[in-house]
C-alpha positions in Angstrom: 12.3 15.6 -12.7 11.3 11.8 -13.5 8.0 11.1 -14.4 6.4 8.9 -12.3 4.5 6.7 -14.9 7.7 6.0 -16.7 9.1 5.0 -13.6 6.5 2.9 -12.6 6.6 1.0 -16.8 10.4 0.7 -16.3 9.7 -1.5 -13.1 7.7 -3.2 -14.5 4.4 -2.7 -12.6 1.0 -1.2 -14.6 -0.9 0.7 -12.2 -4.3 -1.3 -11.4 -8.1 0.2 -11.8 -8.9 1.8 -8.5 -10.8 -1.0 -6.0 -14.2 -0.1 -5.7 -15.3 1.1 -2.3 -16.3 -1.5 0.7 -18.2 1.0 2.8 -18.8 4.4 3.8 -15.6 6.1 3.5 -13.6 8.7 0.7 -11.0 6.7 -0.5 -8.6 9.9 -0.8 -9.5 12.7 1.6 -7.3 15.8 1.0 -6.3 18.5 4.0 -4.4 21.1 2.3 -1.0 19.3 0.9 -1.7 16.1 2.4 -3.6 13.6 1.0 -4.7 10.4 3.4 -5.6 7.1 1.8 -8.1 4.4 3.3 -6.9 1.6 4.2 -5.6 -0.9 0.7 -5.8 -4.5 0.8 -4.5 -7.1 -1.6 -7.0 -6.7 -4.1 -7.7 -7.2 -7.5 -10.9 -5.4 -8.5 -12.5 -5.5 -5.2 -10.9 -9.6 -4.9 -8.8 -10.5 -2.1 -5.4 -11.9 -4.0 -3.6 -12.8 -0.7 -5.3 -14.2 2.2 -4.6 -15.7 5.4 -2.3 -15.0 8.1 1.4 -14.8 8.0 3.4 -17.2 10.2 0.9 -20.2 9.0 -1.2 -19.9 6.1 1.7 -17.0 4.3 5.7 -17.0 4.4 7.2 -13.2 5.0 7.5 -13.0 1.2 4.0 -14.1 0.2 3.3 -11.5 3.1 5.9 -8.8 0.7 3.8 -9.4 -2.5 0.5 -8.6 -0.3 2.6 -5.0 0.9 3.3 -4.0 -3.2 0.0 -5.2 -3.8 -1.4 -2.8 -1.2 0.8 -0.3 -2.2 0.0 -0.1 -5.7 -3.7 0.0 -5.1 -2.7 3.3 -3.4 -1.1 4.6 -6.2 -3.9 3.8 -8.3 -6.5 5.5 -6.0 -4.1 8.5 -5.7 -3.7 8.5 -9.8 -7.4 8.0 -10.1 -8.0 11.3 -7.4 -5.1 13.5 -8.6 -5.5 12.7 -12.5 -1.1 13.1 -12.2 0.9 10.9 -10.0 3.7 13.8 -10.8 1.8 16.0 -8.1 2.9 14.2 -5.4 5.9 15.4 -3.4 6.3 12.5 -0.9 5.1 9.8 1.0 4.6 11.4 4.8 3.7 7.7 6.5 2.6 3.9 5.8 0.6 2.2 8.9 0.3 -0.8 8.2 -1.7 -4.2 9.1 -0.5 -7.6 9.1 -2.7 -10.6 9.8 -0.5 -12.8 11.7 0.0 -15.9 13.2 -0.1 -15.8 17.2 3.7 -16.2 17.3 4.6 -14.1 14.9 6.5 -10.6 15.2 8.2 -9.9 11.8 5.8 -7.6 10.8 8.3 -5.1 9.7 9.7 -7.4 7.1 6.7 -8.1 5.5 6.0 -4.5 5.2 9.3 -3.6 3.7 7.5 -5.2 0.3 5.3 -1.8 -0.1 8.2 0.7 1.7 10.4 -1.0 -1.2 8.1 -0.4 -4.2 7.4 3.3 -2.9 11.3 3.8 -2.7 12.2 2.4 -6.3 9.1 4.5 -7.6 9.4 8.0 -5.7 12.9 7.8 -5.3 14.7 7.0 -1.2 14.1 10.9 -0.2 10.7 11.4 -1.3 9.5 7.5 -1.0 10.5 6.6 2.3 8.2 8.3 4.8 7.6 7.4 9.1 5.8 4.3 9.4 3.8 1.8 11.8 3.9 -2.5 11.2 1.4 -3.6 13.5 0.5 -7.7 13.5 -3.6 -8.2 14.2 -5.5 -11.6 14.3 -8.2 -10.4 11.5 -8.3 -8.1 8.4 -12.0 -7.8 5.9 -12.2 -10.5 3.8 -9.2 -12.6 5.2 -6.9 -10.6 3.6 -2.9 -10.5 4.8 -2.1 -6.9 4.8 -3.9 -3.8 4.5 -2.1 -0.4 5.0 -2.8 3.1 5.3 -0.9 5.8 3.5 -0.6 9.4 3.7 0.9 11.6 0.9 1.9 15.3 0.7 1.3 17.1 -2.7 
């Protein structure tokens, strides 16, 4: 079996301190196998890194950076909860937010940059899960993406 941290060195990512919390919520909150993830924003310590809305302000691939971003805050949170990203099985689902511009609907593309990095790092059977790319006019803090993720154990 490959281990997840080697993985994760080889592509050349380092797995982030977790973001602190922005209200009253559990970051991880664990049913049985499944482990659900609030909602991860392009953040660096708490600091929106990508703001504004894609279609004006972001291209799709400014909006892809925001997606991995988001996507490796999870894995942080999740390493930072399960003390072993090895635990984890797969990724069951990814709904995801996209600040957009009224006109745009590309959503899925800019979401692709998190369902990517979860593929290269889980592998395509376990890191590919269902998923949701929904466009809305406002995230917290301005940010361009924030996404939801639930994993099973």
């Amino acid at each position: 079996m490959m281990d997840i941290y080697k993985k994760i060195k080889e592509l050349g990512y380092e797995i982030p301190e977790p973001p602190p919390k922005g209200g009253i919520y559990k970051p991880v909150k664990q049913d049985g196998e499944i482990l659900y993830i609030s909602g991860q924003g392009p953040t660096n310590k708490g600091i929106p890194i990508v703001t504004g809305k894609v279609g004006t302000e972001r291209t799709i691939e400014e909006g892809q950076e925001a997606a991995r971003i988001c996507a490796l805050n999870a894995i942080s949170v999740l390493h930072d909860y399960l003390g072993d990203l090895n635990k984890i099985k797969s990724l069951v689902k990814i709904l995801a937010f996209v600040a957009s511009d009224d006109n745009f609907n590309q959503q899925p593309k800019v979401v692709d940059g998190a369902s990517k990095l979860l593929a290269d790092i889980f592998g395509e059977e376990n890191g590919i899960g269902a998923r949701s790319a929904i466009g809305v006019k406002e995230l917290p803090g301005n940010i361009t993406v924030e996404i939801e993720f639930v994993f099973k154990i």
